[in-house]
VEXDREN-2710 file (C-alpha; in Angstrom, 1 decimal):
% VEXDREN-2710
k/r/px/py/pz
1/UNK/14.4/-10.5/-1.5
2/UNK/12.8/-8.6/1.2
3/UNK/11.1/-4.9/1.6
4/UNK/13.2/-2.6/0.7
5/UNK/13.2/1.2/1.5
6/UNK/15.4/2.1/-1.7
7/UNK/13.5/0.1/-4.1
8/UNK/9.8/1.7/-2.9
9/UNK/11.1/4.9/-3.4
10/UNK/12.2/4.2/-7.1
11/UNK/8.7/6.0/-7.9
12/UNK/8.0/7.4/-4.3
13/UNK/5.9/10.8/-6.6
14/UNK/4.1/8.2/-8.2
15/UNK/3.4/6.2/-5.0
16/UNK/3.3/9.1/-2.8
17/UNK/0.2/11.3/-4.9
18/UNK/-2.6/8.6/-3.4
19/UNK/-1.3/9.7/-0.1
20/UNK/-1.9/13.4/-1.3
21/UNK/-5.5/12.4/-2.1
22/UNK/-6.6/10.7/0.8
23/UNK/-4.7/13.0/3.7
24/UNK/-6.8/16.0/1.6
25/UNK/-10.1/14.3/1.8
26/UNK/-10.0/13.7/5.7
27/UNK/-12.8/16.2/7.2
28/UNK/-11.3/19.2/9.2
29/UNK/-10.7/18.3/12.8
30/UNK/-8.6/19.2/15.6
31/UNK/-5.8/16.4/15.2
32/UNK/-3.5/16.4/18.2
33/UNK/-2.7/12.5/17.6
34/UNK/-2.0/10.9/14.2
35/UNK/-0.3/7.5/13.4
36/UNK/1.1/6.3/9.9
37/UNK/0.6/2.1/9.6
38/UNK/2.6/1.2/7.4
39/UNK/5.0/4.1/6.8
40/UNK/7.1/2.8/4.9
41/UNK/10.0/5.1/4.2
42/UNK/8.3/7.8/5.7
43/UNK/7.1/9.3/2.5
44/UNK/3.3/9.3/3.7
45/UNK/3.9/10.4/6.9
46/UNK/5.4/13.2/5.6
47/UNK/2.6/14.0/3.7
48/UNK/0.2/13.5/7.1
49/UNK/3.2/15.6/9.5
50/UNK/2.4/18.7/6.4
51/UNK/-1.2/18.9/7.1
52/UNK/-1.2/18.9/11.0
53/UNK/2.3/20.8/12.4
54/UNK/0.2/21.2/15.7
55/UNK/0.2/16.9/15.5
56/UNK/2.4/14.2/17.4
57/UNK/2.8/12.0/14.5
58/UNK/4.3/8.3/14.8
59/UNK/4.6/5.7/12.3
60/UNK/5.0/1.8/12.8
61/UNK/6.1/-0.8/10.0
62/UNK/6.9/-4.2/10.0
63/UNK/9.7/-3.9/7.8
64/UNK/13.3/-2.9/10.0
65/UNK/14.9/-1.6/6.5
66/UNK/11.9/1.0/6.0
67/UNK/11.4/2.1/9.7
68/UNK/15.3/3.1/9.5
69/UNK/14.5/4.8/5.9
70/UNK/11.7/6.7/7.8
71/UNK/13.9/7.7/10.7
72/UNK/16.4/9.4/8.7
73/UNK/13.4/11.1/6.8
74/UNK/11.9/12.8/9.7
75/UNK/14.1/12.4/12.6
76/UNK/11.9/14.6/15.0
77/UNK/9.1/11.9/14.9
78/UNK/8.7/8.6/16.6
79/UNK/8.8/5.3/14.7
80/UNK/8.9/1.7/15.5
81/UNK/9.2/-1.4/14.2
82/UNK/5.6/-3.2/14.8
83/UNK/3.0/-5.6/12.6
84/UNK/-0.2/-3.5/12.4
85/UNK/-2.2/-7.1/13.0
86/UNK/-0.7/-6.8/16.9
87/UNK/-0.7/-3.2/17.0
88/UNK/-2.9/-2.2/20.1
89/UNK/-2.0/1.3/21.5
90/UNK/-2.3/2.4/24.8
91/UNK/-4.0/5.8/23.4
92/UNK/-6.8/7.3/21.2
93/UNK/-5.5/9.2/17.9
94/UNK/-7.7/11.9/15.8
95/UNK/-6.3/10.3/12.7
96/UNK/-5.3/6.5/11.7
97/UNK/-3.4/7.0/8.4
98/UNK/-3.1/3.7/6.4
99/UNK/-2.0/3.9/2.9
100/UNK/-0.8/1.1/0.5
101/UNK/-0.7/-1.4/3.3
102/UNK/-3.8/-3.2/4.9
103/UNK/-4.0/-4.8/1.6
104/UNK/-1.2/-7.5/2.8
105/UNK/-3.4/-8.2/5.8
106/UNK/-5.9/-11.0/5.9
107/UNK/-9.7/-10.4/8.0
108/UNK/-10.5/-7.2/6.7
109/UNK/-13.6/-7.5/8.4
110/UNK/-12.3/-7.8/12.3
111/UNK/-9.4/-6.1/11.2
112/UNK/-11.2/-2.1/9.7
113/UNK/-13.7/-2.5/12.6
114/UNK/-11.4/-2.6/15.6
115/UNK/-9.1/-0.1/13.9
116/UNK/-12.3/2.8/14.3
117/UNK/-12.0/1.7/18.1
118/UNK/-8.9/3.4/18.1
119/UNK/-10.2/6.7/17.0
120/UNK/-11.1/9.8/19.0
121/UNK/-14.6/10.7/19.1
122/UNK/-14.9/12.6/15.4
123/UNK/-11.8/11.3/14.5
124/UNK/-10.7/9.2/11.3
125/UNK/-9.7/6.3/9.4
126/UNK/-8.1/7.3/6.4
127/UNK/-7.5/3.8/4.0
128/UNK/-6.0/3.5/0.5
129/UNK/-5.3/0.1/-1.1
130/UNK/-4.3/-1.2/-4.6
131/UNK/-7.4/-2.6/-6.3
132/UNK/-5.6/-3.9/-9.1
133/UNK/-5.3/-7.4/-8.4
134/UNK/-7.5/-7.7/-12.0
135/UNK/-5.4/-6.0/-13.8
136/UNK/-2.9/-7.5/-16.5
137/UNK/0.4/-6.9/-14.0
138/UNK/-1.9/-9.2/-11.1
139/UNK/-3.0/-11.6/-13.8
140/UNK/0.3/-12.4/-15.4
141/UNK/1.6/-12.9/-12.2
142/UNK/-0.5/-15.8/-11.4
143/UNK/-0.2/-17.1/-14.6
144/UNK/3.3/-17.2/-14.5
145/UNK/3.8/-18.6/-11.2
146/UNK/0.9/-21.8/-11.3
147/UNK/2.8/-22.2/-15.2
148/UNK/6.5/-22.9/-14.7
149/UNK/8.7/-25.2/-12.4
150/UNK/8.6/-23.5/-9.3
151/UNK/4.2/-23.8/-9.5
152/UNK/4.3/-26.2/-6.4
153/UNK/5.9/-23.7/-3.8
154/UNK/4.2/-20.5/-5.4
155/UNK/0.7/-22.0/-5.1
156/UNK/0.2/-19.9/-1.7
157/UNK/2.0/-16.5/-2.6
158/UNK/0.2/-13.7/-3.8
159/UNK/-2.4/-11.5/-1.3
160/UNK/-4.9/-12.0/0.8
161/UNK/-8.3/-11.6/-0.5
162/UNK/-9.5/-8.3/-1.0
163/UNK/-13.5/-7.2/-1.7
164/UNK/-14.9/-4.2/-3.3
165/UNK/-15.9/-0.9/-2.3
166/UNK/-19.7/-1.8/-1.8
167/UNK/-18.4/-4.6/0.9
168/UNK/-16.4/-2.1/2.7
169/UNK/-19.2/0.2/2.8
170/UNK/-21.5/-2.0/4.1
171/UNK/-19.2/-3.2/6.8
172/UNK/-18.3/0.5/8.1
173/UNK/-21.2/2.4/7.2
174/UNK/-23.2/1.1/10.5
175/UNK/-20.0/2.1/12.8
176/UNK/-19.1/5.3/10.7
177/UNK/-20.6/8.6/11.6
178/UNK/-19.4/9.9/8.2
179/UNK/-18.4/7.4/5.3
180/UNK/-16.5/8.2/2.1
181/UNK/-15.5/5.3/-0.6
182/UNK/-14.0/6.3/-3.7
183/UNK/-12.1/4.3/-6.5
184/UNK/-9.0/6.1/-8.8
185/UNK/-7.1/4.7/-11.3
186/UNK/-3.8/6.3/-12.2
187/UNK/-2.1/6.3/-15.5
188/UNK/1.4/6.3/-14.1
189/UNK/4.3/7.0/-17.5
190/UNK/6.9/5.0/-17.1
191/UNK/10.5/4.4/-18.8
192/UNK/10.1/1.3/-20.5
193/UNK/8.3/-1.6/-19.6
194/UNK/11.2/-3.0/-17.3
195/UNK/10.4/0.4/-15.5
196/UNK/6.9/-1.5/-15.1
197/UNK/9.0/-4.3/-13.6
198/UNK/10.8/-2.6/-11.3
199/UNK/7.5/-1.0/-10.2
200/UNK/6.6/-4.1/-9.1
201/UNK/9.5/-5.9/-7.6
202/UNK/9.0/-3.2/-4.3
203/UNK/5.6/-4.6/-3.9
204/UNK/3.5/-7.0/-5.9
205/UNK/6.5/-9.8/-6.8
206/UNK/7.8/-10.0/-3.4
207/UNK/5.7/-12.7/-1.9
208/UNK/6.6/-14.8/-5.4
209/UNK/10.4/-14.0/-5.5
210/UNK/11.0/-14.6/-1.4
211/UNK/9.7/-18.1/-2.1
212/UNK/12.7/-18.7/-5.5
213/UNK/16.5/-19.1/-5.2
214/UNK/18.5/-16.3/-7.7
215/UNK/18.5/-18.3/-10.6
216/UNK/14.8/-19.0/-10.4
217/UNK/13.8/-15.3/-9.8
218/UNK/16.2/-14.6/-12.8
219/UNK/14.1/-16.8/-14.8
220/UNK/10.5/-15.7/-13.4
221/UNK/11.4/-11.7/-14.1
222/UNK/12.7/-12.2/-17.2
223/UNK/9.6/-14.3/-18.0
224/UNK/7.7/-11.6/-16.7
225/UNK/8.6/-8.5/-18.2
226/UNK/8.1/-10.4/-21.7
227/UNK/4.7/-11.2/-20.7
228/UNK/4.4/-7.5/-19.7
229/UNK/5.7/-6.2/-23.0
230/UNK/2.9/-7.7/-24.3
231/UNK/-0.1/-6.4/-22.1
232/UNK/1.8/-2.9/-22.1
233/UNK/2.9/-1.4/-25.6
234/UNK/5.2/1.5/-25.3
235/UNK/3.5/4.5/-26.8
236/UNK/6.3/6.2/-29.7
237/UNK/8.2/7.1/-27.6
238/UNK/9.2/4.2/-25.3
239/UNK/7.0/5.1/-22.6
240/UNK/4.5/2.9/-20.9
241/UNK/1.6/4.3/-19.4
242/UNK/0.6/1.9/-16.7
243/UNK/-3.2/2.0/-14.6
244/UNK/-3.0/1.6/-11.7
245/UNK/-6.8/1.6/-9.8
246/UNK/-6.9/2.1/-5.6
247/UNK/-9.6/2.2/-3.5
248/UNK/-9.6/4.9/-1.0
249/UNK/-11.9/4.7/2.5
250/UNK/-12.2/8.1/5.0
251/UNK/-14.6/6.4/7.9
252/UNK/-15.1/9.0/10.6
253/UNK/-15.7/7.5/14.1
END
């Protein structure tokens, strides 16, 4: 399996209302540049084009399936087909969107540092990330994958390591001239818990699925979503309200 731009966008209202959050918390500036990392299917860059129609907006993402996905969205912007570890543009930009996707990058602290480089002077770097990896749906994961026959070639899937709101702060709080950190959690209803798993077969299973043939991923999601029926009892009327915690980061060069 591999990223997929129809698969994200199962629940693109559920995973598009962070996006709402953070754009609306970015302090008013004159934003002639703004860049998207990550986009995606072009569902937050949507959201960043909406709030500054005066804006060149572009949008980069490693994935060739979602930077098609985003082209067909918004065909009057520019969007390309680049890691954001090797992204070093040529220009400054007022605002540095990066929603749902540092998280999958390692060296967070090189990585939010030299990203503020790229800012204007009272510009900003607008961040939100899962912060979930505590949560049942992480948990099971793990569990699952170190438990069954496939253990030995899951033992490195998963994320890189991700820290807490106080680490972030103290790392950009010296480099920041304004600092916001803020944590949500969001009680997303869902159909079902196989909705749940579906959820997470855009995101959080691909690094353990990529590494099984079809038989084995078969057998892993269908250990899974028992494992989840458990942690996630439909309410009456088969609906599964699942949290969902992010951690959100405005740093204002």
């Amino acid at each position: 399996m591999s990223w997929s731009a129809q698969q994200y966008s199962a629940f693109e209202n559920e995973r598009t209302r962070p996006v709402r959050d953070l754009v609306a918390a970015i302090p008013e500036f004159r934003v002639r540049q703004a860049v998207d990392l990550g986009c995606g299917p072009g569902n937050s860059t949507e959201v960043l084009a909406a709030s500054y129609p005066q804006a060149v907006i572009s949008g980069i993402d490693s994935s060739g399936d979602m930077v098609e996905a985003a082209r067909r969205r918004l065909p009057g912007l520019t969007f390309d087909c680049q890691d954001i570890a090797s992204w070093q543009p040529e220009r400054e930009f007022d605002v540095i969107l990066a929603n749902a996707s540092l998280q999958w990058l390692p060296d967070h602290e090189v990585l939010y540092p030299r990203l503020l480089t790229h800012l204007t002077p009272g510009g900003s770097l607008a961040i939100q990330t899962p912060d979930n990896l505590q949560e049942p749906a992480h948990q099971l994961l793990r569990e699952i994958a170190a438990s069954g026959p496939w253990a030995a070639r899951l033992g490195q899937a998963g994320h890189p390591p991700r820290h807490d709101a106080a680490w972030y702060y103290a790392l950009l709080s010296p480099l920041a001239r304004r600092l916001d950190v803020w944590r949500t959690t969001y009680l997303h209803p869902l159909a079902g818990v196989r909705a749940v798993v579906e959820w997470f077969k855009g995101t959080a299973l691909l690094p353990y699925l990529n590494r099984l043939d079809e038989a084995e991923q078969g057998e892993f999601l269908a250990r899974y979503e028992q494992a989840l029926g458990q942690a996630y009892p439909a309410l009456a009327d088969g609906t599964v309200l699942l949290p969902f915690p992010r951690l959100f980061i405005v740093a204002t060069r």
